[in-house]
N, C-alpha and C positions, 0 to 999 in steps of 0.2 A: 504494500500500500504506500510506504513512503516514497518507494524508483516511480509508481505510476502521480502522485504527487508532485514530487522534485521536476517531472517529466512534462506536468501538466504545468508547473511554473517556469520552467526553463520555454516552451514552447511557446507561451503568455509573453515571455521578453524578448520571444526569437521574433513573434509574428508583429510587433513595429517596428521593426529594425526598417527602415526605408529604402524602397528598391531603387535603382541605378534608372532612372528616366531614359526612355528609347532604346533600352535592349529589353523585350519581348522574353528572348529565350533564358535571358539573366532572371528576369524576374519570377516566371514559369519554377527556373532551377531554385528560387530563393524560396518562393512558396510552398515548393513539394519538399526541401531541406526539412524544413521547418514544420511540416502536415503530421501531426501522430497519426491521423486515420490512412496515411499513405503507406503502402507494404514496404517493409527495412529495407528490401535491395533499392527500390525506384527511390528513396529519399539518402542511400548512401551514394548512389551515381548522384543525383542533383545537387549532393553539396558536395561531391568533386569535382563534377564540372562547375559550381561557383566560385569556386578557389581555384582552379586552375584558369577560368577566364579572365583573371585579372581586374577585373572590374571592383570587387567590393575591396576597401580599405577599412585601419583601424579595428572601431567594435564590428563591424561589419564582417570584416573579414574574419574574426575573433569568434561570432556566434556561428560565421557558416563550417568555422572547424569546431564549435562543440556543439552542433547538428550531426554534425557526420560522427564526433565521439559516440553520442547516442547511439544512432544506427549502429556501429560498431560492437558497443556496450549490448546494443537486443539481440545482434548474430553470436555471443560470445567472448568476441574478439579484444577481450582487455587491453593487451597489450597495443591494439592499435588505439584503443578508446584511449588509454593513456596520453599517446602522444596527443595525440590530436587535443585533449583538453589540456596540456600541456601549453602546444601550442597557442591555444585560446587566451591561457593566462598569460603569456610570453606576449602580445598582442594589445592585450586588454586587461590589466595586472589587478584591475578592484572587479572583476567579473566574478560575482560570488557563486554564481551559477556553475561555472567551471571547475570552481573549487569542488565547492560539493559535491560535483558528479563522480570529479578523479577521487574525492573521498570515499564514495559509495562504493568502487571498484576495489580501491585499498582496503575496504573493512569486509568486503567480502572474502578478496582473498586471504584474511587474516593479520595484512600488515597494517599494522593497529598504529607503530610511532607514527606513520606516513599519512592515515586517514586521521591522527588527530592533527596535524600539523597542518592540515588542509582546513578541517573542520576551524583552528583557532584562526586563521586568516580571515575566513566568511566571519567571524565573529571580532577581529578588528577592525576589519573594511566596515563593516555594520552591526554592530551589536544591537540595535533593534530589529533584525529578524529571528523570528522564535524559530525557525529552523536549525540556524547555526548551533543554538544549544541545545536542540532538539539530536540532531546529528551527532554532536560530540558526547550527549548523552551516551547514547546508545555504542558509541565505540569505548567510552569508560565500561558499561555494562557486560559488554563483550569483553574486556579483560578483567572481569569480576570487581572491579572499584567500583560498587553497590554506592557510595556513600557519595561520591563526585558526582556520579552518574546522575542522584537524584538532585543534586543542588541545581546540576544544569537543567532535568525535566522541570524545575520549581524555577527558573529562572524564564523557562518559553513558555509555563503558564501563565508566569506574571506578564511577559509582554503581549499575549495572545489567550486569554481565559478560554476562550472559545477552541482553540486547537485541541483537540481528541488524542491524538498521535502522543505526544508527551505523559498524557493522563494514562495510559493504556499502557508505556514502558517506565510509568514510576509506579503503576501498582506491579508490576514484574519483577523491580529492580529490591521491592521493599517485601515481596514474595521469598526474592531470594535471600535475603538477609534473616527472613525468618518472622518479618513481622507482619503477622498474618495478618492479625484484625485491623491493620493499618492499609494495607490492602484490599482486603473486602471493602473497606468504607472509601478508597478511594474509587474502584470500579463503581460503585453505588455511586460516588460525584459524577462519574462520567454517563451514565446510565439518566441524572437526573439533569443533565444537559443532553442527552438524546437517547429518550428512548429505544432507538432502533438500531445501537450499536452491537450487532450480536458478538463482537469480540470482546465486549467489557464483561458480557454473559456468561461469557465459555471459559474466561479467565477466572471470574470469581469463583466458578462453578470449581474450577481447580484446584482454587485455596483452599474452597469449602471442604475438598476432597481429601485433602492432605492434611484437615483437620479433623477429619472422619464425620462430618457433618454429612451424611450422604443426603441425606432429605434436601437439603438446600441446595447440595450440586446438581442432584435429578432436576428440581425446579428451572434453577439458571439453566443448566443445559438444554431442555425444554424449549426454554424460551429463544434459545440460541437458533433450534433448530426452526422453531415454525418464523424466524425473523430468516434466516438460512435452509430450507429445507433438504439442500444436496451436502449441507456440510459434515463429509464423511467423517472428520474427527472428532465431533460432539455427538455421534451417533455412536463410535466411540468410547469415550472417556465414558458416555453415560451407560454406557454395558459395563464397563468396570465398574461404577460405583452400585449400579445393581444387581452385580454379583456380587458386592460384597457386604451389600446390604443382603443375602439369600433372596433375592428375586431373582431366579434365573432363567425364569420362562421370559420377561420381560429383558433380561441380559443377552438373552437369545436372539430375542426379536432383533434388540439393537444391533449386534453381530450379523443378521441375517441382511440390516439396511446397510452396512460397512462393508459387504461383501457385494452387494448388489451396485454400489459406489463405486470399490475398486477393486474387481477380481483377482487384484493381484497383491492385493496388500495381508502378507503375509500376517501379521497380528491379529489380524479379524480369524479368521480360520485357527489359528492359536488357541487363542481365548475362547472363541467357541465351542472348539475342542475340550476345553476346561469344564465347559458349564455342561456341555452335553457329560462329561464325566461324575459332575455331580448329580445330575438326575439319574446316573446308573443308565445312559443311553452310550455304551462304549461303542457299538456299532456305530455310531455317527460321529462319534469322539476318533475315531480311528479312522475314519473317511477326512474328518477334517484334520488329524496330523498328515494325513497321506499327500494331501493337496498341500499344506506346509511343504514335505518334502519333494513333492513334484517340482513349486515354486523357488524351493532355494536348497538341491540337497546336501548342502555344506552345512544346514543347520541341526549342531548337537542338540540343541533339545527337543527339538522334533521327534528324532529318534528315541528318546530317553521317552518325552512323554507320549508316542506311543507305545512303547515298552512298559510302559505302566497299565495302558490301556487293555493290550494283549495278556498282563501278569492280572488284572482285576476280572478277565476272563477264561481264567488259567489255560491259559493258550502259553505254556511255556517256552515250549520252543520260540514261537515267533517273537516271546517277551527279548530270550537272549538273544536273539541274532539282532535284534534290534538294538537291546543296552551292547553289545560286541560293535556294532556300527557304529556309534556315539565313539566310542573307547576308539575306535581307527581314527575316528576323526577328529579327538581331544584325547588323545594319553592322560591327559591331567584333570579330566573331567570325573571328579568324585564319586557323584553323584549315582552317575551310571555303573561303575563298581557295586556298590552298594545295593543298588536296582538286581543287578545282572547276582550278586552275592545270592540275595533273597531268593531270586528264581531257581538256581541252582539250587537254594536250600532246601526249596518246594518240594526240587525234582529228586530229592536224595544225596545228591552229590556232594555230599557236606566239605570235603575237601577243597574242591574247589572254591563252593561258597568261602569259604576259611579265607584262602588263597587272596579272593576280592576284596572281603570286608580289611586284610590285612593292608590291601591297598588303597583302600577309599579311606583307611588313617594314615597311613603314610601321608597320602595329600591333605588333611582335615583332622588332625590330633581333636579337635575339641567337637566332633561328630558325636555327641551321645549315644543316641541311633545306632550307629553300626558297631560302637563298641556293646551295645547291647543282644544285636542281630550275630555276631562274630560268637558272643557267649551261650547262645542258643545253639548255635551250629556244633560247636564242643559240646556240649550237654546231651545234644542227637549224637555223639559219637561216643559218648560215655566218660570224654575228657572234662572230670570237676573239675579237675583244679585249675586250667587255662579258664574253663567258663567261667568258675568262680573270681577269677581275676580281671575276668573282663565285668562282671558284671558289679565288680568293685570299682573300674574305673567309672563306665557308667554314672554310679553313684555318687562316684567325685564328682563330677563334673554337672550330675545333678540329683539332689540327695530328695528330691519328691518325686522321683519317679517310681511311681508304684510296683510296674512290672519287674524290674529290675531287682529289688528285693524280694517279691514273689520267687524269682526264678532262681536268684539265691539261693533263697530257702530250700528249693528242690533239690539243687545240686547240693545243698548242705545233708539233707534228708537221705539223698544217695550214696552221701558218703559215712551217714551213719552221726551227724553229729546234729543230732534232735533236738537241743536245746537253741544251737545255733539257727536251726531251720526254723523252729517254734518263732524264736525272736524275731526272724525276717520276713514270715508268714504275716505275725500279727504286724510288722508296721506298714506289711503292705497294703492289709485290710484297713488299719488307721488311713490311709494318705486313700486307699481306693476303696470302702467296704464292698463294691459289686464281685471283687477281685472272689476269685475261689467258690463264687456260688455256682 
């Protein structure tokens, strides 16, 4: 919104620039230069041939090279867009317009001294445009100085109350820092200066999110959508919040509009995979990882979380060869260890279960889980004393875990030390009484 902006102000300064009297075809090339509704190729030939015909001087000559940056800038073409606003300001040195632009390219590409040093020019040459500090806003923001960032969004509101743009990246800027409610109340200013801002909506609705307020993210997002109705990513966010509010038929739906949005957007199909696995529809949880791995099959979790889906269908086999495919494609992915441990364990093979779980701590010392899963698989093999040691560390690591003392007690009982066992039984009933009925 800000390049179509900058785009629609640069093209405001482009179109009085005064054409050359009696060349026809000069004038033709200055007006289609200058045209946003003209296709990029026909307005980057028209401001070559303005500058190469000699004709325009000065600002003239200055705006038909940062026309042509433009063009440049919508094919891609940075580094020609560079020169050429280069040029512009070499020409025409308080052109604030040119500044800006080559700033926009520099903060794209990441070079941040370059686009603020552009940015502080437009804001010497004029420090009454709320752009300037709008712009260099947003490049403090981009290298995390949250706290600069917002002095300049509160500097281009004060010159410009009315500009939206700065309102929308200082409730971002003060998201990021952490202050929520400073946030919410400022999308709500923006919201009561124009109703129909559906990105003050979608943002709050964010905060709300991350404050676990779902009711109020559902709402804003809501509202995002019917002010936006194609907007794939509040259809979205708002499936994740009502999955985690347990509405998942309704997380579904939203999944089902995100996929109808963009067939190819791999999260949609993710996540719905997820929710269809909590209503126990793994048949369609395992259709929608498949379509993840069709879409991207470099993606480890893909693999893992249909391996999950296949192990809650005890489809073991297909469970392992899937956690096995994760593990080629991430050696260091834990996780999958652990998955692929448990299948094995299912399927008998305690050994190798053993084998996994020893790996999924090598990567993950503080896995509870698998040092609990590791001491089960001992215990199916008759080996107390390893289980019993694992399920000591377990315990370290976390002493309310019910099962973990239950299982204790087992192995204690096996080995004949009944007092031991007694003690670990009862504190497992204290922390879980369902335990042992």
């Amino acid at each position: 919104m800000l390049a179509s902006r900058l785009c629609i102000a640069i093209i405001g300064l482009l179109a009085v620039a005064p054409a050359v009297p009696g060349a026809r075809a000069f004038a033709d090339d200055a007006d289609t230069c200058t045209r946003a509704s003209a296709p990029v190729a026909e307005r980057l030939d028209a401001c070559t041939r303005e500058i190469e015909s000699g004709l325009p001087q000065g600002a003239d000559l200055a705006n038909a090279y940062l026309g042509r940056g433009i063009a440049h800038r919508a094919r891609g073409e940075n580094d020609d867009a560079v020169a050429d606003y280069g040029e512009a300001i070499r020409l025409d040195p308080g052109n604030v317009m040119a500044y800006t632009a080559r700033g926009g390219v520099y903060l794209g590409a990441g070079d941040l001294e370059r686009a603020l040093a552009d940015y502080n020019e437009v804001i010497r040459i004029n420090p009454s445009l709320p752009f300037g500090f709008y712009n260099r806003g947003n490049a403090y923001a981009r290298n995390g100085d949250y706290d600069r960032a917002i002095v300049d969004f509160d500097e281009a509101i004060r010159i410009d109350p009315t500009f939206i743009m700065p309102r929308l990246a200082r409730g971002s800027a003060l998201a990021a820092k952490g202050n929520l409610d400073d946030a919410i109340a400022n999308y709500g200013a923006v919201i009561e200066i124009d109703p129909n801002t559906a990105k003050a909506y979608s943002n709050r609705a964010l905060v709300y999110g991350t404050k676990h307020d779902y009711d109020h993210a559902i709402a804003d997002y809501t509202e995002a959508i019917r002010l936006v109705p194609d907007d794939m990513l509040a259809y979205y966010t708002r499936g994740l919040a009502y999955y985690a509010k347990g509405d998942i038929d309704r997380a579904i739906a939203d999944y089902d509009n995100v996929i109808r949005l963009d067939p190819n957007f791999v999260d949609g199909y993710n996540n719905r995979g997820r929710a269809y696995v909590a209503k126990h529809d793994l048949d369609s949880a395992i259709a929608d990882y498949t379509q993840v791995i069709r879409l991207d099959p470099s993606l480890v979790f893909a693999y893992d979380n249909r391996g999950l889906a296949y192990y809650a269908k005890r489809d073991l086999a297909r469970a392992i060869a899937d956690f096995s495919q994760a593990i080629e494609i991430d050696p260091e992915y834990a996780s999958a260890y652990n998955n692929r441990g448990n299948a094995y364990d299912d399927a008998g093979d305690h050994d190798r279960a053993i084998a996994d779980y020893g790996e999924a701590i090598r990567l993950d010392a503080s896995d509870t889980e698998v040092y609990y899963n590791r001491g089960v698989a001992y215990a199916a093999k008759g080996d107390f004393d390893h289980a019993i040691a694992d399920f000591n560390a377990a315990i370290g690591l976390d002493p309310k875990l019910a099962f973990a003392y239950f299982s204790r007690g087992l192995a204690r009982r096996a080995q004949g030390d009944t007092a031991g066992a007694a003690a670990d039984i009862a504190k497992a009933k204290e922390l879980n009484p369902n335990l042992g009925r």
